[in-house]
C-alpha positions as CSV (number, residue, x, y, z in Angstrom):
1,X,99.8,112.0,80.4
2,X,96.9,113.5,82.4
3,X,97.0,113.3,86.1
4,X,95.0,111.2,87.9
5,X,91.9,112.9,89.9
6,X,92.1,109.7,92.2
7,X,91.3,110.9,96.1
8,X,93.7,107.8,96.9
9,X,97.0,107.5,98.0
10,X,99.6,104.9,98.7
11,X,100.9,105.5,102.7
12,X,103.2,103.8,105.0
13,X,102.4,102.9,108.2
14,X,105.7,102.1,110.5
15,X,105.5,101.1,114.2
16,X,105.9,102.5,117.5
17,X,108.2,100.0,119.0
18,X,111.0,101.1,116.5
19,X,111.4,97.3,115.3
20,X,111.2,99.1,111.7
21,X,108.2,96.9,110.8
22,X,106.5,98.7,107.9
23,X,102.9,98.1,106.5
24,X,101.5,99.7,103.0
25,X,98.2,100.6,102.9
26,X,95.6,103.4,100.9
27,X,93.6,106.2,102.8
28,X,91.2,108.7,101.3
29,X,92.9,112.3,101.2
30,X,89.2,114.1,101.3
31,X,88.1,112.1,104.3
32,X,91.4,111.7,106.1
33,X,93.5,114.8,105.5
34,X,95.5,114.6,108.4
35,X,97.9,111.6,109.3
36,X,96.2,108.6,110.9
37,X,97.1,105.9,113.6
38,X,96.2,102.3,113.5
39,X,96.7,99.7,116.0
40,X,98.1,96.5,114.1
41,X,100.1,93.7,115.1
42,X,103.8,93.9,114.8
43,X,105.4,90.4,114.5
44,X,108.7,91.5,115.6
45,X,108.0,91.9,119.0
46,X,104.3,89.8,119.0
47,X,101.9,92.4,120.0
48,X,99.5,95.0,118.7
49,X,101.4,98.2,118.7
50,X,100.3,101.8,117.1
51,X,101.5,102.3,113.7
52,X,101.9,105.9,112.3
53,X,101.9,106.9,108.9
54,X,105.2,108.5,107.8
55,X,106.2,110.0,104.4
């Protein structure tokens, strides 16, 4: 099968506050090549803490 020439990709975002609270999301490689931080809400510990993507 041919590879896809898709410029998205599946990434993991897991928090700060090393609850182990994961989130899935996409990014665009061409526009985001290196790794990104969100700010998101972790229900663990009820707050907004940074998430950062891992591989």
């Amino acid at each position: 099968m041919a590879k896809s020439k898709n410029a998205r990709q599946t990434i993991i975002l897991e928090s700060t506050a090393d609850t182990g609270y994961r989130y899935t999301t996409k990014k665009n490689k061409r526009e985001h090549p290196a790794r990104v931080e969100y700010k998101k809400y972790d229900p663990v510990v009820r707050k907004h803490v940074v998430f950062k993507e891992t591989k």
